[in-house]
CHARMM-style PDB file with segment names, atoms N, HN, CA, C and O in Angstrom:
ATOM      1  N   UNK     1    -127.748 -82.083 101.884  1.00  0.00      PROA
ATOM      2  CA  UNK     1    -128.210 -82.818 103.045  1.00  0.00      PROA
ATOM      3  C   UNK     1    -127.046 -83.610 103.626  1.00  0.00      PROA
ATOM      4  O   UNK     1    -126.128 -83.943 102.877  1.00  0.00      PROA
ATOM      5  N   UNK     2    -127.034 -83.857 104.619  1.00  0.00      PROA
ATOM      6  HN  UNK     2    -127.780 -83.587 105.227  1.00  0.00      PROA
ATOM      7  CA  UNK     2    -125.634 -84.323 105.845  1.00  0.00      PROA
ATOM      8  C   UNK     2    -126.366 -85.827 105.869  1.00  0.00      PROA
ATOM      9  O   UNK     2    -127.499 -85.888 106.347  1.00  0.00      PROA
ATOM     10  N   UNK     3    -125.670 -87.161 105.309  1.00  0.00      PROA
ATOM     11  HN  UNK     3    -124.750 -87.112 104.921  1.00  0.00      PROA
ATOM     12  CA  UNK     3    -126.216 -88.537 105.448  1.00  0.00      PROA
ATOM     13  C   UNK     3    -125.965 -88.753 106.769  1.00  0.00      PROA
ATOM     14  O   UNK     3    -125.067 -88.086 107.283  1.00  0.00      PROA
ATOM     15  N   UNK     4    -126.672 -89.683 107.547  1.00  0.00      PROA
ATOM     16  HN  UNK     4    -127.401 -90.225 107.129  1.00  0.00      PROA
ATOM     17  CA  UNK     4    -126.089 -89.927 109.020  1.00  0.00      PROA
ATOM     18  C   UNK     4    -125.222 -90.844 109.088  1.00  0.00      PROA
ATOM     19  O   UNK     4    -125.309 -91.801 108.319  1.00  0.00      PROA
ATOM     20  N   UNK     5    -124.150 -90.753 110.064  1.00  0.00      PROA
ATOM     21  HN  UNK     5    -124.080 -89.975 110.689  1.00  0.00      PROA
ATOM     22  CA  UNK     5    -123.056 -91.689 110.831  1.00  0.00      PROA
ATOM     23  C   UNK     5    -123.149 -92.987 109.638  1.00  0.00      PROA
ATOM     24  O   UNK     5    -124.114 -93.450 109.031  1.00  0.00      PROA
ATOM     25  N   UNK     6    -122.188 -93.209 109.625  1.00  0.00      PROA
ATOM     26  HN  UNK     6    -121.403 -92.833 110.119  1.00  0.00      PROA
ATOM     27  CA  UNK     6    -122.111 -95.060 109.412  1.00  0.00      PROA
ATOM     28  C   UNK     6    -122.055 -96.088 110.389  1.00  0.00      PROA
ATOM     29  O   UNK     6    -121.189 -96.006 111.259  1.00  0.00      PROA
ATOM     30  N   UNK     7    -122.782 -96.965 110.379  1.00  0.00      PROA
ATOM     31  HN  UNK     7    -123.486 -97.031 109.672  1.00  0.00      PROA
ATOM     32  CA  UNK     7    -123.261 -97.727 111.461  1.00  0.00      PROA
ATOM     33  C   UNK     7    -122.379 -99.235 110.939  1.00  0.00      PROA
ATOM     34  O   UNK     7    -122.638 -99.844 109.901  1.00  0.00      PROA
ATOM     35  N   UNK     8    -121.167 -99.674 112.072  1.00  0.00      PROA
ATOM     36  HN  UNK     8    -120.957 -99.179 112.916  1.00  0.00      PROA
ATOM     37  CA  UNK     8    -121.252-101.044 111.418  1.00  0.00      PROA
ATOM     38  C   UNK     8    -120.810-102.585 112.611  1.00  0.00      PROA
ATOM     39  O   UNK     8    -120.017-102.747 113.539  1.00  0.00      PROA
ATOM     40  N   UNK     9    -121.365-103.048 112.233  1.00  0.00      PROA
ATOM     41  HN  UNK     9    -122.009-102.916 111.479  1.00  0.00      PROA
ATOM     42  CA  UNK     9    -121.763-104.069 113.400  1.00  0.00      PROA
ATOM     43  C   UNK     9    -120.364-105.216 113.128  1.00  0.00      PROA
ATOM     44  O   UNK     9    -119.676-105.574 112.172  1.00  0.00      PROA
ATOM     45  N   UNK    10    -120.477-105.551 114.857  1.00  0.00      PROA
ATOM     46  HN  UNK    10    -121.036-105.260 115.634  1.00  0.00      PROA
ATOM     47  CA  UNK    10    -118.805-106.325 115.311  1.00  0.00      PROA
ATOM     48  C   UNK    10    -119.620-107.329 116.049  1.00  0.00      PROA
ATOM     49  O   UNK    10    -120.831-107.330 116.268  1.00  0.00      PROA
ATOM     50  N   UNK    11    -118.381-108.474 116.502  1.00  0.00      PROA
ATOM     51  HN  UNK    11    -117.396-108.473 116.325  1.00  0.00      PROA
ATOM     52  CA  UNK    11    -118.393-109.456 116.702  1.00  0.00      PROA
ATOM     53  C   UNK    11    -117.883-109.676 118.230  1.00  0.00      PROA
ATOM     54  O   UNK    11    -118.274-110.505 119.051  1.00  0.00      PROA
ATOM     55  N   UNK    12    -116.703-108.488 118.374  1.00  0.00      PROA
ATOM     56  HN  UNK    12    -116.385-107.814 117.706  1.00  0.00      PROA
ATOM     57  CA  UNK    12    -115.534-108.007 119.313  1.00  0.00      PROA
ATOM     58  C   UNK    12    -116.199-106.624 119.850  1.00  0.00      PROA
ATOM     59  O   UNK    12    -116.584-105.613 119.263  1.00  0.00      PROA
ATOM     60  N   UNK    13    -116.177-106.915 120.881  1.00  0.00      PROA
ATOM     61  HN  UNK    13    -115.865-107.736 121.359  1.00  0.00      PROA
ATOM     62  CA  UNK    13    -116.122-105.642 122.201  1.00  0.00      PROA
ATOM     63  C   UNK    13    -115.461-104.511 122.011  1.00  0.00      PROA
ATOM     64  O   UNK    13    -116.012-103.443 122.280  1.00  0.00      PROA
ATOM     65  N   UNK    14    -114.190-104.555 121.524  1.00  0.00      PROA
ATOM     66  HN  UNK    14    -113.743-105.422 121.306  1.00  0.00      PROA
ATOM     67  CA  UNK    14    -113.204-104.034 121.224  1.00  0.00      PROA
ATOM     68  C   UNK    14    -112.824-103.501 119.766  1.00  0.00      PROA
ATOM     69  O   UNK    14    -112.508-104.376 118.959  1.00  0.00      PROA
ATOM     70  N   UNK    15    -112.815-102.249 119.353  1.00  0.00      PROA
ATOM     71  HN  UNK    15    -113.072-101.539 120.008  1.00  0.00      PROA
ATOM     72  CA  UNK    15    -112.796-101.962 117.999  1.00  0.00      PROA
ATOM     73  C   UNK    15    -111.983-100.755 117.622  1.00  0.00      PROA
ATOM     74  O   UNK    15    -111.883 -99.954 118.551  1.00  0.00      PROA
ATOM     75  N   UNK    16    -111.403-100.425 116.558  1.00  0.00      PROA
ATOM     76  HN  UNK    16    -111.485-101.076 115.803  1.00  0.00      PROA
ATOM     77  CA  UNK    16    -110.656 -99.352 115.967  1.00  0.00      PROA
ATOM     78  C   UNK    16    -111.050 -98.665 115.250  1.00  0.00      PROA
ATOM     79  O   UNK    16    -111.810 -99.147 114.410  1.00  0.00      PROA
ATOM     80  N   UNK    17    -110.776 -97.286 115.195  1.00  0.00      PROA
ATOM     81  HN  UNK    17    -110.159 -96.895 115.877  1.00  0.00      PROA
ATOM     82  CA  UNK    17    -111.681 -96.610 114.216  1.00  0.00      PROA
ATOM     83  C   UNK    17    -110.562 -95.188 113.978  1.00  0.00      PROA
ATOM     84  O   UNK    17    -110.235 -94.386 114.853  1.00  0.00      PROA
ATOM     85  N   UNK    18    -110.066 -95.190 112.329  1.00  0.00      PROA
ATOM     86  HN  UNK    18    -110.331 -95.842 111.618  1.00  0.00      PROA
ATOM     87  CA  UNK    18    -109.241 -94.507 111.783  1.00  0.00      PROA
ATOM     88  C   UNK    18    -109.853 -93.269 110.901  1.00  0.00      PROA
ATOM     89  O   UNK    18    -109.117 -92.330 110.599  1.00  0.00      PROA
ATOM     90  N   UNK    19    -111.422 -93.308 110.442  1.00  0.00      PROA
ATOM     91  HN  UNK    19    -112.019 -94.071 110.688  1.00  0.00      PROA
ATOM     92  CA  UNK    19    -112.069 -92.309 109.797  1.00  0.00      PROA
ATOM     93  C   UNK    19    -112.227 -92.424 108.390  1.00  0.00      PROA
ATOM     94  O   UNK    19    -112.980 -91.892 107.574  1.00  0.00      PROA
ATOM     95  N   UNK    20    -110.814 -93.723 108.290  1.00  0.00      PROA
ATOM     96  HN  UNK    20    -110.202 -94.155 108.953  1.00  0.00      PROA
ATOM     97  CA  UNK    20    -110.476 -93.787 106.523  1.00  0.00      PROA
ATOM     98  C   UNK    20    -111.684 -94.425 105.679  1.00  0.00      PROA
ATOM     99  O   UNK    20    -112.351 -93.883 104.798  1.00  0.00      PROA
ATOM    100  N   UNK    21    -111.747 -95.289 106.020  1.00  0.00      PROA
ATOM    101  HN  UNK    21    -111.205 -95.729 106.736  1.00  0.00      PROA
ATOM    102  CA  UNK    21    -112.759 -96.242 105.382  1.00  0.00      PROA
ATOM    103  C   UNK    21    -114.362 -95.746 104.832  1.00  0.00      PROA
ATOM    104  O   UNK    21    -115.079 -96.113 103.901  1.00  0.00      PROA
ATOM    105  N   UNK    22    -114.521 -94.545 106.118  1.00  0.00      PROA
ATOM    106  HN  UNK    22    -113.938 -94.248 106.874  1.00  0.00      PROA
ATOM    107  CA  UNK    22    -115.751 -93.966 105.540  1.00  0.00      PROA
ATOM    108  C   UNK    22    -115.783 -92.809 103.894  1.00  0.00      PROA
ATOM    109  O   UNK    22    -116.599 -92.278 103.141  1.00  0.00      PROA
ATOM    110  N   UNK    23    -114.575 -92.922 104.049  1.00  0.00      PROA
ATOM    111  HN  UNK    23    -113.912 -93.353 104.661  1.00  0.00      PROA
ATOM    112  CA  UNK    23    -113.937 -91.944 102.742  1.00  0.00      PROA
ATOM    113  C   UNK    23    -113.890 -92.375 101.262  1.00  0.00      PROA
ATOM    114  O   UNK    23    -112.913 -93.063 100.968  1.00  0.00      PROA
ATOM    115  N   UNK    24    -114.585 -92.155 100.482  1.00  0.00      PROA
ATOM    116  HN  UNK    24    -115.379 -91.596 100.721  1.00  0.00      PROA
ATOM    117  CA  UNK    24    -114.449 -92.509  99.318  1.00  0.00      PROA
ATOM    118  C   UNK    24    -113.247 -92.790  98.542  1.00  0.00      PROA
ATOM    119  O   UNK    24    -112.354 -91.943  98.499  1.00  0.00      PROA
ATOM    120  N   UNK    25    -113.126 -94.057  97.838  1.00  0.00      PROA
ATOM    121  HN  UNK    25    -113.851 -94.744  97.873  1.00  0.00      PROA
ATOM    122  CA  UNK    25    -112.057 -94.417  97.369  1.00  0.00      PROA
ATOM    123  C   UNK    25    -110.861 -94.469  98.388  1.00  0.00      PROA
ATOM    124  O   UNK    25    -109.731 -94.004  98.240  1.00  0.00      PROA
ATOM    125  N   UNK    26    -111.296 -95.028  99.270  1.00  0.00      PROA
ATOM    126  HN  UNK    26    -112.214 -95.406  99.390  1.00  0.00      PROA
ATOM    127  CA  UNK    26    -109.852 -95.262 100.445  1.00  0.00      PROA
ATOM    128  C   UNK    26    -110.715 -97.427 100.704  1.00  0.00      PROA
ATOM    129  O   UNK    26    -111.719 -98.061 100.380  1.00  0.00      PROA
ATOM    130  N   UNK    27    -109.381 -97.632 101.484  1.00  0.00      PROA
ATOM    131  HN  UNK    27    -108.566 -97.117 101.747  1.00  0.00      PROA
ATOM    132  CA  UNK    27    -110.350 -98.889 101.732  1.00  0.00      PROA
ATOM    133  C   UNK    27    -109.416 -99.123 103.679  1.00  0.00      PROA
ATOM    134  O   UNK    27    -108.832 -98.330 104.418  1.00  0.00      PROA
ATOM    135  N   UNK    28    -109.724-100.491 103.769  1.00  0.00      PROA
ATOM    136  HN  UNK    28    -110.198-101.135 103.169  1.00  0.00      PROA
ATOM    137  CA  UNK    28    -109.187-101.062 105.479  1.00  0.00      PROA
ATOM    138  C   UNK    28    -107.316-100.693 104.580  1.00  0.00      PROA
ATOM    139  O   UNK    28    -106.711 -99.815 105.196  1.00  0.00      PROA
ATOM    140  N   UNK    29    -106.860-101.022 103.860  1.00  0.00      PROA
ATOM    141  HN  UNK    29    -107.351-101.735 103.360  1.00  0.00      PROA
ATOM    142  CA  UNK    29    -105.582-101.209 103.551  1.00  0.00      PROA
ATOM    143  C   UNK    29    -104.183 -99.964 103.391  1.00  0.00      PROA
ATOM    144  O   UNK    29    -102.997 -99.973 103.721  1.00  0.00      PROA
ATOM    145  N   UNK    30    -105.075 -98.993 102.724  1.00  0.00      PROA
ATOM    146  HN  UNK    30    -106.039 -98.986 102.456  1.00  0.00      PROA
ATOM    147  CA  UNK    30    -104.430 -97.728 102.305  1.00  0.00      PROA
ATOM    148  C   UNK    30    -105.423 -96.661 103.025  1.00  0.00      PROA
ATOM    149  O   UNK    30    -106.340 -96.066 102.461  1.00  0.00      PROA
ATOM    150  N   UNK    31    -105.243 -96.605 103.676  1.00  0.00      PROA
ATOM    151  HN  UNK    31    -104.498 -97.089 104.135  1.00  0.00      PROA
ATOM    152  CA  UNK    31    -106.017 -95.226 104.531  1.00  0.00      PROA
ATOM    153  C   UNK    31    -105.801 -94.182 103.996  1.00  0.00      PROA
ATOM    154  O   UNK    31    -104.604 -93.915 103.897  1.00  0.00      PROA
ATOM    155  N   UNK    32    -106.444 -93.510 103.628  1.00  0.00      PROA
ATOM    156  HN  UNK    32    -107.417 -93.727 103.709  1.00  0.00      PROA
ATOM    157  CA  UNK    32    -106.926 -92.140 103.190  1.00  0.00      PROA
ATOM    158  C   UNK    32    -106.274 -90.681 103.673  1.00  0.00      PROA
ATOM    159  O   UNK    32    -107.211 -90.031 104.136  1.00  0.00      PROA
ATOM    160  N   UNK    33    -105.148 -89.980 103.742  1.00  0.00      PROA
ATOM    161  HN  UNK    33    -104.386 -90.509 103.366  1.00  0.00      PROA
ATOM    162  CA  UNK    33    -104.896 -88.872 104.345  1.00  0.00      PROA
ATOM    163  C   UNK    33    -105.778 -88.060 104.878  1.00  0.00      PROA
ATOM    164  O   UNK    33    -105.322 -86.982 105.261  1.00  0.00      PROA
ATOM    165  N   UNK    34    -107.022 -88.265 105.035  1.00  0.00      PROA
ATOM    166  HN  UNK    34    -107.392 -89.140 104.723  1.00  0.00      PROA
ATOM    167  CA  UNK    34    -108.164 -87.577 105.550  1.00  0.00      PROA
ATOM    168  C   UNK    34    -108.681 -88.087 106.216  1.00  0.00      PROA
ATOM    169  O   UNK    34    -109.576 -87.299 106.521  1.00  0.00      PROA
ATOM    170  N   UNK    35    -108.861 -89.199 106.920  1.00  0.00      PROA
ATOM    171  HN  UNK    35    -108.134 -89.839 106.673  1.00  0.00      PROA
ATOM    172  CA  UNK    35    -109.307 -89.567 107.812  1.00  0.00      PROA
ATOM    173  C   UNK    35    -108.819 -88.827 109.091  1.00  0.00      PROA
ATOM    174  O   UNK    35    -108.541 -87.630 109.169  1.00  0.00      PROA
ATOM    175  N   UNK    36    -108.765 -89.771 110.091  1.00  0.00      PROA
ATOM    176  HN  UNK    36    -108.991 -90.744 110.028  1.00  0.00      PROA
ATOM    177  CA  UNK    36    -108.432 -89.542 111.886  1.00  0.00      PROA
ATOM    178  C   UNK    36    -107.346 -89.896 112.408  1.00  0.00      PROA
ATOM    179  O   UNK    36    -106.523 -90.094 111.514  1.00  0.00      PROA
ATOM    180  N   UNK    37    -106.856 -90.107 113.596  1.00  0.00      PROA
ATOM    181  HN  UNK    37    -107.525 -89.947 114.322  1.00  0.00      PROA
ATOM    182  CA  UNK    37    -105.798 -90.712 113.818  1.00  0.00      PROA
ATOM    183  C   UNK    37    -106.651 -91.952 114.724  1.00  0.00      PROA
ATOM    184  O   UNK    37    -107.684 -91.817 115.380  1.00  0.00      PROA
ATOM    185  N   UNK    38    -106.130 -92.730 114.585  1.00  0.00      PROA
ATOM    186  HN  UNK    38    -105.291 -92.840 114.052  1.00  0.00      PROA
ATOM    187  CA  UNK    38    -106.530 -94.106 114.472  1.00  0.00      PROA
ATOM    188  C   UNK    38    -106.926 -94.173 116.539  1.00  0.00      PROA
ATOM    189  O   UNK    38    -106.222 -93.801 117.478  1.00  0.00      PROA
ATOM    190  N   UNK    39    -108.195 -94.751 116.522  1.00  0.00      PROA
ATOM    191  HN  UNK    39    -108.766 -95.054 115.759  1.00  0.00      PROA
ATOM    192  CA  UNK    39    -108.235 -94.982 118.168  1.00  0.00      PROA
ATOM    193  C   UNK    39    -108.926 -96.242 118.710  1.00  0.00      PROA
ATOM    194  O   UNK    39    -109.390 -96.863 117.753  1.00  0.00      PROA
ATOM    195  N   UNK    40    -109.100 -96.679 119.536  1.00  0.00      PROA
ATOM    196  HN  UNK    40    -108.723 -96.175 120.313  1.00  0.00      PROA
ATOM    197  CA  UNK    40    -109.447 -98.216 120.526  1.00  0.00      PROA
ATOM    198  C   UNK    40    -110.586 -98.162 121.101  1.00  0.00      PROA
ATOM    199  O   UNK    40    -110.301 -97.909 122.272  1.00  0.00      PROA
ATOM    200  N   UNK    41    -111.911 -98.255 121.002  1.00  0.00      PROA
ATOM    201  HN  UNK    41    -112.143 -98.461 120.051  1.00  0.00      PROA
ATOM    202  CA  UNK    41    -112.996 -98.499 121.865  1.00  0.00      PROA
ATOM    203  C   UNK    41    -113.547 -99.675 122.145  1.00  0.00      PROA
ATOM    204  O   UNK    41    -113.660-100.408 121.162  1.00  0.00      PROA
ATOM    205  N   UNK    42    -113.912-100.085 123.118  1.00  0.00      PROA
ATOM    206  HN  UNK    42    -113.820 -99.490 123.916  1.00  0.00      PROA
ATOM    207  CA  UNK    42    -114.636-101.005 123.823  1.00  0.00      PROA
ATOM    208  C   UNK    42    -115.989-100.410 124.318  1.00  0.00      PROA
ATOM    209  O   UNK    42    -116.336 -99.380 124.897  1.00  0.00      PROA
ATOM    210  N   UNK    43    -116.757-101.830 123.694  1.00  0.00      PROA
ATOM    211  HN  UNK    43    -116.474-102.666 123.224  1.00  0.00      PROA
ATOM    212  CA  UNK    43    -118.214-101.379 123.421  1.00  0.00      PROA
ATOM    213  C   UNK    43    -118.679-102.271 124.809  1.00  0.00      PROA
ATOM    214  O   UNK    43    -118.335-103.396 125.170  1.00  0.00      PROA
ATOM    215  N   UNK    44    -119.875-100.992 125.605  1.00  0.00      PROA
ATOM    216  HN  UNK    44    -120.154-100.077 125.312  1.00  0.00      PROA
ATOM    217  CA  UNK    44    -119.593-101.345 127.089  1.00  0.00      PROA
ATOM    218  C   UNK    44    -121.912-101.912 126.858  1.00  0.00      PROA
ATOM    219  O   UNK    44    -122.712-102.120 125.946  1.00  0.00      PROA
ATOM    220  N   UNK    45    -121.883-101.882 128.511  1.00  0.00      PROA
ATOM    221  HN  UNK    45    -121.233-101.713 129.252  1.00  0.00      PROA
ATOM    222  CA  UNK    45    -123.236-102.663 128.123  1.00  0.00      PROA
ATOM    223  C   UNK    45    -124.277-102.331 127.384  1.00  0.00      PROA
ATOM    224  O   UNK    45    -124.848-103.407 127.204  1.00  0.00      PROA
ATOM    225  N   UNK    46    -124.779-101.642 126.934  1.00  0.00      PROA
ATOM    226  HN  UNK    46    -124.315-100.768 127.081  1.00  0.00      PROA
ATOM    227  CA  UNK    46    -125.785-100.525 125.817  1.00  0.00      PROA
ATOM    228  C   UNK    46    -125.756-101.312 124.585  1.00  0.00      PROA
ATOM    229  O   UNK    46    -126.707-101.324 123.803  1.00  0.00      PROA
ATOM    230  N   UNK    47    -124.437-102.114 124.363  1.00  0.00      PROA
ATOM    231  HN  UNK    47    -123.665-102.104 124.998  1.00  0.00      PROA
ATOM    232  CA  UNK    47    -124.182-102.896 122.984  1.00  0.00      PROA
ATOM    233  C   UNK    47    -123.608-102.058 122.321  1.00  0.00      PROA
ATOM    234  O   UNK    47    -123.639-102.581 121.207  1.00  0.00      PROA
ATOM    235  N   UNK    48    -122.929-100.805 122.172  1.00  0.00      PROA
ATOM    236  HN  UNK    48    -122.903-100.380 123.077  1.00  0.00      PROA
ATOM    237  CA  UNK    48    -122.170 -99.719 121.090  1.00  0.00      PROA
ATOM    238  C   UNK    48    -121.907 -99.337 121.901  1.00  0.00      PROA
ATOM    239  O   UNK    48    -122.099 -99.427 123.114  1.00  0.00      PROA
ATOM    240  N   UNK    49    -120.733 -98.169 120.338  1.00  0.00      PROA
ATOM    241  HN  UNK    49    -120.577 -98.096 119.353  1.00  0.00      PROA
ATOM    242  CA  UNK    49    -119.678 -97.231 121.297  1.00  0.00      PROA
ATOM    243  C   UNK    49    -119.889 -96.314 120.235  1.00  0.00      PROA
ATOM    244  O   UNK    49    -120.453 -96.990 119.375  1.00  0.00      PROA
ATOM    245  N   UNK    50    -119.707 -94.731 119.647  1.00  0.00      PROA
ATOM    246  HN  UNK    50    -119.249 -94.182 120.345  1.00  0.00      PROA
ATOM    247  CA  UNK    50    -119.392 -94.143 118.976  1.00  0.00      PROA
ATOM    248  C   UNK    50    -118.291 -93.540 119.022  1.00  0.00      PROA
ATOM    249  O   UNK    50    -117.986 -92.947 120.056  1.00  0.00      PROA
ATOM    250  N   UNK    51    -117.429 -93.549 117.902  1.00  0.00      PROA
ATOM    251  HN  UNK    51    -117.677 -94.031 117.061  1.00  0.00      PROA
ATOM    252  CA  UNK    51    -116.031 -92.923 117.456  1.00  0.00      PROA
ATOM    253  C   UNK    51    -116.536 -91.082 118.235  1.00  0.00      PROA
ATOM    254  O   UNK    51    -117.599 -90.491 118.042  1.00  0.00      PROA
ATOM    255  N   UNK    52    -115.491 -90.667 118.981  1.00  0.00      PROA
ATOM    256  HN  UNK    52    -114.627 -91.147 119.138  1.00  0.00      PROA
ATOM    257  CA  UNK    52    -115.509 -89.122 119.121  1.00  0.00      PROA
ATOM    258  C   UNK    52    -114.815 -88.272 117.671  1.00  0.00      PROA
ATOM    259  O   UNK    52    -115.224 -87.210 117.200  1.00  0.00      PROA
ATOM    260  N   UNK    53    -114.100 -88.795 117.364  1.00  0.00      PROA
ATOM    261  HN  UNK    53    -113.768 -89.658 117.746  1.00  0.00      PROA
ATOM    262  CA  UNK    53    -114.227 -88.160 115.760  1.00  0.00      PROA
ATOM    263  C   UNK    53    -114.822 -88.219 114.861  1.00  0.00      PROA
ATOM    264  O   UNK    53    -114.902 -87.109 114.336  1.00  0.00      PROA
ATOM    265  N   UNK    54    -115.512 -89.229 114.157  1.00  0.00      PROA
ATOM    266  HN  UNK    54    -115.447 -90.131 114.583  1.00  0.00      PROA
ATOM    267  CA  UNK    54    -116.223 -89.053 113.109  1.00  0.00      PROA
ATOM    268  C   UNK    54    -117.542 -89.907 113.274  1.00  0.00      PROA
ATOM    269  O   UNK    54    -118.158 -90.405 112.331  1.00  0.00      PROA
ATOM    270  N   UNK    55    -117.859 -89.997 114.506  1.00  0.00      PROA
ATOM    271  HN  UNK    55    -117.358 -89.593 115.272  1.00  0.00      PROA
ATOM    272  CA  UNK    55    -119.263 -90.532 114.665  1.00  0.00      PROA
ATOM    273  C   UNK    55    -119.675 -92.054 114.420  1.00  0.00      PROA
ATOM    274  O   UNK    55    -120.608 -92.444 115.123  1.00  0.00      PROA
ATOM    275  N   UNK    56    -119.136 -92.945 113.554  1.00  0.00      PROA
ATOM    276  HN  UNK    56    -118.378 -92.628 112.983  1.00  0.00      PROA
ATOM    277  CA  UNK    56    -119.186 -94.247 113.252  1.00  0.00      PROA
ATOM    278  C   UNK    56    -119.276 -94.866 114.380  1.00  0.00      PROA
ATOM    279  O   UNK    56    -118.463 -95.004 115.295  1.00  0.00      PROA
ATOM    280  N   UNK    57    -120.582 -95.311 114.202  1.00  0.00      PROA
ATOM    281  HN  UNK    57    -121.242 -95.199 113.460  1.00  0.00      PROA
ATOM    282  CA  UNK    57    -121.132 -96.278 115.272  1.00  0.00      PROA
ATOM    283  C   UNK    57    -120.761 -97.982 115.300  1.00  0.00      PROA
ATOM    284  O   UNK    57    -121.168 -98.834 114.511  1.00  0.00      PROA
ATOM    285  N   UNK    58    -120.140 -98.107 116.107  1.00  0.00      PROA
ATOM    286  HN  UNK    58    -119.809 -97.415 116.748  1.00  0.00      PROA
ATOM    287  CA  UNK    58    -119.944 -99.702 116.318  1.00  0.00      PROA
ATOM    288  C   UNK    58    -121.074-100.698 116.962  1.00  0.00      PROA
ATOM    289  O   UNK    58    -120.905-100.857 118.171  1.00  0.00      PROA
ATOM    290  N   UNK    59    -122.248-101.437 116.381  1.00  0.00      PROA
ATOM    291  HN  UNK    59    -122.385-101.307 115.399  1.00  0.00      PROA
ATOM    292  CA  UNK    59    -122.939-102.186 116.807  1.00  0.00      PROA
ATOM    293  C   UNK    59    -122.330-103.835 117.581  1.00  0.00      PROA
ATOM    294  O   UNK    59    -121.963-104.538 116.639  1.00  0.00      PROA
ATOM    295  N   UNK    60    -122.222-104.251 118.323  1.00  0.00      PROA
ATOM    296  HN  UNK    60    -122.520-103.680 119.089  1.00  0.00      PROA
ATOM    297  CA  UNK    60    -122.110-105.646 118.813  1.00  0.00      PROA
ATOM    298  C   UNK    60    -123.516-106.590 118.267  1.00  0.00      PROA
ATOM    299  O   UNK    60    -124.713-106.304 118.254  1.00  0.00      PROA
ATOM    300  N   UNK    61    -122.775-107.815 117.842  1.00  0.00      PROA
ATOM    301  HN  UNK    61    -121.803-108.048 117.853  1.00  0.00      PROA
ATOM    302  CA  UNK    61    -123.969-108.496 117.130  1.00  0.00      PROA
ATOM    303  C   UNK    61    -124.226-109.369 117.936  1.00  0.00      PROA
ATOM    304  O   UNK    61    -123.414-110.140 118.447  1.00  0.00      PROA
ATOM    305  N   UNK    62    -126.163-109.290 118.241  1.00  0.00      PROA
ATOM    306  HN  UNK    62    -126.823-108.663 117.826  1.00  0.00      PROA
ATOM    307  CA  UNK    62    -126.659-109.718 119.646  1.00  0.00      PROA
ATOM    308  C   UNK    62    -126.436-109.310 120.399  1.00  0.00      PROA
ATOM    309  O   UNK    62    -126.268-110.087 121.338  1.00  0.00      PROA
ATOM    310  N   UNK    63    -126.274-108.132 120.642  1.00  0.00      PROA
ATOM    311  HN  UNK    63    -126.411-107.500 119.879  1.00  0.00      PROA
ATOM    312  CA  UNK    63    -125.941-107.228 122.070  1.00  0.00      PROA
ATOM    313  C   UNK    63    -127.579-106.609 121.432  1.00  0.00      PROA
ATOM    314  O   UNK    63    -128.255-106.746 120.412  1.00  0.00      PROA
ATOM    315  N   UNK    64    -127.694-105.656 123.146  1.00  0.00      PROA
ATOM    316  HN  UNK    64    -127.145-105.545 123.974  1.00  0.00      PROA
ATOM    317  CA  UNK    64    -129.015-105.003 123.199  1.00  0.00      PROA
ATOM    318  C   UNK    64    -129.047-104.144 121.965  1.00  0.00      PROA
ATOM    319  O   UNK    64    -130.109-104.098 121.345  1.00  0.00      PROA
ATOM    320  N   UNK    65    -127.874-103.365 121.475  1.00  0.00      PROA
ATOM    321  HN  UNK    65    -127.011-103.402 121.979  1.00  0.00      PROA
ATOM    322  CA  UNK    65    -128.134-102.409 120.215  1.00  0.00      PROA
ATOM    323  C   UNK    65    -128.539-102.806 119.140  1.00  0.00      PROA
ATOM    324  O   UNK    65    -129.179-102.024 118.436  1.00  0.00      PROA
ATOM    325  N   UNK    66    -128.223-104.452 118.599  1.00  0.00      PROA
ATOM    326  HN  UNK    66    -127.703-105.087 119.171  1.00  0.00      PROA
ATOM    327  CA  UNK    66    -128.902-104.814 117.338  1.00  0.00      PROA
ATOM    328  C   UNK    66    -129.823-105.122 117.184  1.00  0.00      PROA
ATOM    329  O   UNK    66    -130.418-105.987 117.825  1.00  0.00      PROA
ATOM    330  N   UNK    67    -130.385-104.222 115.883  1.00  0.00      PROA
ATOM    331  HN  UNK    67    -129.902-103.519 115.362  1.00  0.00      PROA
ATOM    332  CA  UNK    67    -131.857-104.512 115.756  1.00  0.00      PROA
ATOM    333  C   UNK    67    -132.134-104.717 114.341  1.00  0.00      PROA
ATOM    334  OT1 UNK    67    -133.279-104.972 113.967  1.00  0.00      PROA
TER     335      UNK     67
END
């Protein structure tokens, strides 16, 4: 079975997303050779943005998306 996306909620509009972290045994520090190449989204009025590579959803906390 395929678990869904990882969902993780910000503070900032603005967010990065490298792929590593969702990877077992990798952490924010040592990124994982398997991840993505690292990219910049800004989370627009909806309250989220999703990564085009690996799906990880960025929630804004108190924006319309958190629930």
């Amino acid at each position: 079975m395929i678990s869904a996306p990882e969902t993780v909620k910000t503070q900032t509009r603005r967010v990065s997303c490298d792929g590593a972290t969702a990877i077992r045994g990798s952490d924010r520090f040592k990124p994982s050779a398997l991840g993505h190449p690292k990219v910049y989204l800004e989370i627009d009025e909806t309250g989220y943005v999703d990564c085009g590579y690996c799906d990880r959803r960025f929630v804004l906390e108190g924006g319309p998306a958190d629930a």
